[in-house]
N, CA, C and O atoms as CSV, one atom per row, in Angstrom:
chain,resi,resn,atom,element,x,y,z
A,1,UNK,N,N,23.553,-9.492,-16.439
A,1,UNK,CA,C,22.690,-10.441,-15.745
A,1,UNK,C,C,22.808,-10.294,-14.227
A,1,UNK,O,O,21.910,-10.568,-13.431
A,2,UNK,N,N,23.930,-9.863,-13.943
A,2,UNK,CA,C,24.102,-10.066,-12.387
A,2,UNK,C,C,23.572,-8.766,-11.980
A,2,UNK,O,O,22.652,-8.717,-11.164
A,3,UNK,N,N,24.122,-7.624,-12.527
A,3,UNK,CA,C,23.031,-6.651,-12.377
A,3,UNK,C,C,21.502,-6.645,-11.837
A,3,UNK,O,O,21.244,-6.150,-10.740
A,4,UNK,N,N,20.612,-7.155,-12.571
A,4,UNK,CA,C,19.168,-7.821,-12.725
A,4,UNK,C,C,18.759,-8.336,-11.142
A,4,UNK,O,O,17.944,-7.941,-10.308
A,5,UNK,N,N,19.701,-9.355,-11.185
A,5,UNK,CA,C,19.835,-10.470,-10.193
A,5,UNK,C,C,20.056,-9.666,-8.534
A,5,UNK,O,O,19.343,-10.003,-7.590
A,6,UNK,N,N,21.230,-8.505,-8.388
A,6,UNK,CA,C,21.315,-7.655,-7.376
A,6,UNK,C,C,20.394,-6.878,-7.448
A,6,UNK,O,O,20.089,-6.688,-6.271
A,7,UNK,N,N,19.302,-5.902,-8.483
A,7,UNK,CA,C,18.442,-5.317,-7.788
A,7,UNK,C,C,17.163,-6.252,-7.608
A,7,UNK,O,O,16.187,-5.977,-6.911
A,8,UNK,N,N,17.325,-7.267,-8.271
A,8,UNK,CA,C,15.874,-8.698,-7.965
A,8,UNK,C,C,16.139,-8.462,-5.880
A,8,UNK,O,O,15.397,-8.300,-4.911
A,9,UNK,N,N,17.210,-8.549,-6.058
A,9,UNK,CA,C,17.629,-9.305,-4.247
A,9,UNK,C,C,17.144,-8.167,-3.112
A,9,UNK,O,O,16.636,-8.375,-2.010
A,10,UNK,N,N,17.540,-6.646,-3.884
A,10,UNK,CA,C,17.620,-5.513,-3.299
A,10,UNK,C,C,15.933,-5.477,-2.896
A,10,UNK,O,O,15.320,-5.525,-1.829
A,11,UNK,N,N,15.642,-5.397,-3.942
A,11,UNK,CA,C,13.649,-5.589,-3.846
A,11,UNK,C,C,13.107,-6.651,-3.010
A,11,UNK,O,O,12.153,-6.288,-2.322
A,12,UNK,N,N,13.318,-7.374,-2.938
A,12,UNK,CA,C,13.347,-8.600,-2.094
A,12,UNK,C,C,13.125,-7.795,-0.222
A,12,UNK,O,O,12.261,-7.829,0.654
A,13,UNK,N,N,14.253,-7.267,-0.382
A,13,UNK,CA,C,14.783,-6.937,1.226
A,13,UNK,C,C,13.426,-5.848,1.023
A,13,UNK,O,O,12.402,-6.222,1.594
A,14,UNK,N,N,13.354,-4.720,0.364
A,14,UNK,CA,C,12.776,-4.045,0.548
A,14,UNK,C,C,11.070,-4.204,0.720
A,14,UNK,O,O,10.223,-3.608,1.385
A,15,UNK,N,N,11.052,-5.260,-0.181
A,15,UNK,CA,C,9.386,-5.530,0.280
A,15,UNK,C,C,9.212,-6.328,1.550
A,15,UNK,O,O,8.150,-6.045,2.106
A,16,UNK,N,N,9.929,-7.236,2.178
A,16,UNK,CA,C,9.937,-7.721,3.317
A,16,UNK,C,C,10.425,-7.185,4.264
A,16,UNK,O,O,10.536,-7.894,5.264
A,17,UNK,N,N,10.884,-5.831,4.347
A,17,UNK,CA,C,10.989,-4.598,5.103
A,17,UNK,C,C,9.424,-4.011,5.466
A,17,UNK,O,O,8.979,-3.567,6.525
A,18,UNK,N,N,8.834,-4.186,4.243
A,18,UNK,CA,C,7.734,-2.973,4.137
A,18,UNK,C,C,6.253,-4.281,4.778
A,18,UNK,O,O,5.233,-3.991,5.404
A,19,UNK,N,N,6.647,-5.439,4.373
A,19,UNK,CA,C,5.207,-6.743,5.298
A,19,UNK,C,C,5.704,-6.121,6.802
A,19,UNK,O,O,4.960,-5.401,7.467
A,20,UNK,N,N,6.722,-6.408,7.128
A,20,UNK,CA,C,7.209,-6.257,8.861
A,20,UNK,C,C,6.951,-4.621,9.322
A,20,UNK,O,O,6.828,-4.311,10.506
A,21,UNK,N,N,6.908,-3.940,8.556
A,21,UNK,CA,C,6.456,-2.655,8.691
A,21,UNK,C,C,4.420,-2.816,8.586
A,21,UNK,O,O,3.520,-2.452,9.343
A,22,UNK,N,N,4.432,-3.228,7.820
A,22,UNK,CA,C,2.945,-2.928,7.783
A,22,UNK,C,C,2.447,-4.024,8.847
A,22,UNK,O,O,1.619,-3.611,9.658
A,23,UNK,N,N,2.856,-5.409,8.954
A,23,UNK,CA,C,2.667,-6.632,10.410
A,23,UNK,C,C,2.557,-5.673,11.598
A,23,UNK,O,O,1.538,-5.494,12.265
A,24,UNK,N,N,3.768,-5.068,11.776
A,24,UNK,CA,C,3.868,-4.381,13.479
A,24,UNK,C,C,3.252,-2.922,13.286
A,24,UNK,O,O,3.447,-2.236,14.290
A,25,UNK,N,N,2.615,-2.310,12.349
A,25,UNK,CA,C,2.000,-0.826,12.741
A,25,UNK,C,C,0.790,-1.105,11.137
A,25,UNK,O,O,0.957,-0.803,9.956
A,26,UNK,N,N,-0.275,-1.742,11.799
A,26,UNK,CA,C,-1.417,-1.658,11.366
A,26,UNK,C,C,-1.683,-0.403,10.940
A,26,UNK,O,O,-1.443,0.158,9.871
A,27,UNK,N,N,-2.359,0.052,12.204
A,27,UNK,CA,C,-2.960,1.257,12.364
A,27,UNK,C,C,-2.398,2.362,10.708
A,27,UNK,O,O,-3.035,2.922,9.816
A,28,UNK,N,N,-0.815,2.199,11.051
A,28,UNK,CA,C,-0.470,3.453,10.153
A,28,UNK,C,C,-0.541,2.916,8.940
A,28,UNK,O,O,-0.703,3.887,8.202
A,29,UNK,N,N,-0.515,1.813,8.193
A,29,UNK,CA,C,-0.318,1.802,6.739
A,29,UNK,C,C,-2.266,1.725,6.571
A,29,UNK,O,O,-2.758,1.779,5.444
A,30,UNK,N,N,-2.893,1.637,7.446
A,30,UNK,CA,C,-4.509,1.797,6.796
A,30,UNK,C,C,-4.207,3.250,6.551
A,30,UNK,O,O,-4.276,3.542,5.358
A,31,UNK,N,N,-3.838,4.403,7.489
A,31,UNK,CA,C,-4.033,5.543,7.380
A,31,UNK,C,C,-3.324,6.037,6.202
A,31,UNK,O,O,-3.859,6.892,5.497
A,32,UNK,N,N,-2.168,5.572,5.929
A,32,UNK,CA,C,-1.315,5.483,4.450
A,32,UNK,C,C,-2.090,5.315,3.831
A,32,UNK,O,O,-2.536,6.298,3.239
A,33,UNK,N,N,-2.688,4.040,3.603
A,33,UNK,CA,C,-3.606,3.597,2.361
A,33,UNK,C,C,-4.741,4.807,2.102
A,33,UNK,O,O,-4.932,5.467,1.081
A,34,UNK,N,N,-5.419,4.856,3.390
A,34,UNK,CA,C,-6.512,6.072,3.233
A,34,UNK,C,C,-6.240,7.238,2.993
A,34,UNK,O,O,-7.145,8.036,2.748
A,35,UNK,N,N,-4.511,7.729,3.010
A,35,UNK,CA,C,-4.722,9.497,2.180
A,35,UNK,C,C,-4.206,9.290,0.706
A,35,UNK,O,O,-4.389,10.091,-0.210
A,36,UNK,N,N,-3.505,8.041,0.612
A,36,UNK,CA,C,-3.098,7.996,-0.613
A,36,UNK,C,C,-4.509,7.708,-1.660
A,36,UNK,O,O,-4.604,8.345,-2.709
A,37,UNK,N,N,-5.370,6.885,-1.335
A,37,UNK,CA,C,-6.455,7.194,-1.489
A,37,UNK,C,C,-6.751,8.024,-1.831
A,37,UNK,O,O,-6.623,8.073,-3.054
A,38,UNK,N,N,-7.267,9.135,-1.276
A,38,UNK,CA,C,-7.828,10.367,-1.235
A,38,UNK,C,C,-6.768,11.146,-2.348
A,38,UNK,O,O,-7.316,11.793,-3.241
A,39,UNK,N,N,-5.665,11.113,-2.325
A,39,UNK,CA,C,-4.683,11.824,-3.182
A,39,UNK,C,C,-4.783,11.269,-4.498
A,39,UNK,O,O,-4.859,12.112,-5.392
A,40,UNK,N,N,-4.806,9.975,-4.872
A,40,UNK,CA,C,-5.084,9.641,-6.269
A,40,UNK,C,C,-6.248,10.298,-6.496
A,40,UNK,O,O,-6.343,11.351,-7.128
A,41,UNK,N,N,-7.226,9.635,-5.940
A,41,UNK,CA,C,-8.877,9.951,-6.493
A,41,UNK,C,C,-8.706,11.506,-6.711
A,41,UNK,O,O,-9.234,12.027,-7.693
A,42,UNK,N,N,-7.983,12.247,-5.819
A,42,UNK,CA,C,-7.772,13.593,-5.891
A,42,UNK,C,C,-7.435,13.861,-8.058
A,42,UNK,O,O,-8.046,14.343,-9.012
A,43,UNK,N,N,-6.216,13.229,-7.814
A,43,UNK,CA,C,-5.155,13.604,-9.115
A,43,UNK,C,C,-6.406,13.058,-10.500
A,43,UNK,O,O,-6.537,13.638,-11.578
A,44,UNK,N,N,-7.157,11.858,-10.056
A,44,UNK,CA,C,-7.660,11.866,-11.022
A,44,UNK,C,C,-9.000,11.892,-11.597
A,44,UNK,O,O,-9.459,11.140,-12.456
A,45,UNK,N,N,-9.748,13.195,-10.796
A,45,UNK,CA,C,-10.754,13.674,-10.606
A,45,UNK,C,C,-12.265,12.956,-10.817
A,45,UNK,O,O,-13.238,13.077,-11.561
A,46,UNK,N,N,-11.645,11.778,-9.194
A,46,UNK,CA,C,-12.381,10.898,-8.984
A,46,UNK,C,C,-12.631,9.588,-10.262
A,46,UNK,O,O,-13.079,8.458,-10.069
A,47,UNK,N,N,-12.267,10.077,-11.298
A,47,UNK,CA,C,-12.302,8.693,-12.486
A,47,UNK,C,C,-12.508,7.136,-11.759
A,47,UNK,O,O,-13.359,6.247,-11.749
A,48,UNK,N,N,-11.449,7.351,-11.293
A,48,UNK,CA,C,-11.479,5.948,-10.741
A,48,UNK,C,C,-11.874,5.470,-9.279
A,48,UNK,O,O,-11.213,4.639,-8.655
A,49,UNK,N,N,-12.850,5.993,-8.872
A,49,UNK,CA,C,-12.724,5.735,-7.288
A,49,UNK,C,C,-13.653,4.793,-6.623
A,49,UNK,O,O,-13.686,4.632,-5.404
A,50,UNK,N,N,-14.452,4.142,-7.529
A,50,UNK,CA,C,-14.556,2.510,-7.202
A,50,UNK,C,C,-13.507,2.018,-6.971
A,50,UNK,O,O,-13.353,1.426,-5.902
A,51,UNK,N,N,-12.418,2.119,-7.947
A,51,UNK,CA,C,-10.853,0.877,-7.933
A,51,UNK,C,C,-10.182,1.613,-6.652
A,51,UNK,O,O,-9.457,0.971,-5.893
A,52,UNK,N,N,-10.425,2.836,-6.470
A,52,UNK,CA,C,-9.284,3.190,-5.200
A,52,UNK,C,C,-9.748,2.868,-4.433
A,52,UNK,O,O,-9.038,2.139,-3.740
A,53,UNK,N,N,-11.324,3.101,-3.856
A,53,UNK,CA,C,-12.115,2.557,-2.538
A,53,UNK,C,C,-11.822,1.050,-2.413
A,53,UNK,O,O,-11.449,0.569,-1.343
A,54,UNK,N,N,-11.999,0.308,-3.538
A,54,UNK,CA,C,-11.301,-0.954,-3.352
A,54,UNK,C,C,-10.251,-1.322,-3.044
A,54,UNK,O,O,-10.323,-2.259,-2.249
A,55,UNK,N,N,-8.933,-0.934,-3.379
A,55,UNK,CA,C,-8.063,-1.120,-2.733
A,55,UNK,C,C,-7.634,-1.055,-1.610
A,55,UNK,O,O,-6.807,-1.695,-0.962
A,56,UNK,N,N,-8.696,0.339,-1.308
A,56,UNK,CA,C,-7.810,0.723,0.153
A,56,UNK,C,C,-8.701,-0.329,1.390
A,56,UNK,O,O,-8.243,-0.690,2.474
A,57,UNK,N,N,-10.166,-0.671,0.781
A,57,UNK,CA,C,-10.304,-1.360,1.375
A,57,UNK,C,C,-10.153,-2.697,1.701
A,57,UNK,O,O,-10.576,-3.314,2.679
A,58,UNK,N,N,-9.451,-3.089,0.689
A,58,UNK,CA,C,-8.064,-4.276,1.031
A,58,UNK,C,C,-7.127,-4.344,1.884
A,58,UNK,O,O,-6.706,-5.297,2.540
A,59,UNK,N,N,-6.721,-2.917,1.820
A,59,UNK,CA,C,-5.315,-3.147,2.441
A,59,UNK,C,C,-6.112,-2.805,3.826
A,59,UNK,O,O,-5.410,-3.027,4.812
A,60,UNK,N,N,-7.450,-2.302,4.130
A,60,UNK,CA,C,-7.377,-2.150,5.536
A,60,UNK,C,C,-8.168,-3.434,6.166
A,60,UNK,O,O,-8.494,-3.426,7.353
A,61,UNK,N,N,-8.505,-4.718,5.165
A,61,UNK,CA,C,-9.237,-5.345,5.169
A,61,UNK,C,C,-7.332,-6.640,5.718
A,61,UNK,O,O,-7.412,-7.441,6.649
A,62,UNK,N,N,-6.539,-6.539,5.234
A,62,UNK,CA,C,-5.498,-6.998,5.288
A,62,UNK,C,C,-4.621,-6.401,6.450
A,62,UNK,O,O,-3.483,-6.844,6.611
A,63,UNK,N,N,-5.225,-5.190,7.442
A,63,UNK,CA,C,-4.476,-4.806,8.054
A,63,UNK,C,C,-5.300,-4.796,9.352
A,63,UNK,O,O,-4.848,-4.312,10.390
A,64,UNK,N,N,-6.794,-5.466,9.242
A,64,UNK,CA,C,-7.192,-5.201,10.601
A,64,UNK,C,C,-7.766,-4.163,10.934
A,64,UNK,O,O,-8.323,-3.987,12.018
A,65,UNK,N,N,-7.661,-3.151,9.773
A,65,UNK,CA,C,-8.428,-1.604,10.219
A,65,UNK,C,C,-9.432,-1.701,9.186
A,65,UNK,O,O,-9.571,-2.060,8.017
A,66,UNK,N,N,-10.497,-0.887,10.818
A,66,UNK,CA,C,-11.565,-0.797,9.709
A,66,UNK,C,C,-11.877,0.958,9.115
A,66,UNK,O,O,-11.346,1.977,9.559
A,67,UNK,N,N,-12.844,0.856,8.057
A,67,UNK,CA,C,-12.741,2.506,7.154
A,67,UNK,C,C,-12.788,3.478,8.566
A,67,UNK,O,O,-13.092,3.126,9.706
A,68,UNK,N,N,-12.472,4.511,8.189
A,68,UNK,CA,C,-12.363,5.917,8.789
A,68,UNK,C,C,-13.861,6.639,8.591
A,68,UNK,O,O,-14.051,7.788,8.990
């Protein structure tokens, strides 16, 4: 149980690492979002790229950037 409980905590730090990372450098997690983008839709020969265009335009919709 305590196990569980230390990587619950570990994750914790790490996603509120990654808001304060994405808060103070906009710019770069749209550009993140937009090749990872491009790299899924890549891997999955476009199948899904309504759901990826959507996302990414969340996260740049959440980050202040607009599409490329």
């Amino acid at each position: 149980m305590l196990g569980i409980l230390g990587r619950l905590i570990a994750l914790a730090g790490v996603v509120e690492a990654a808001r304060r990372f994405a808060k103070n450098n906009p710019a770069a997690v749209g550009k993140i979002a937009d090749q990872a983008g491009r790299l899924v839709d890549q891997f999955t020969k476009g199948k899904f790229s309504d759901q990826i265009d959507g996302a990414v335009r969340k996260v740049q919709d959440a980050t202040g950037r607009d599409s490329a």
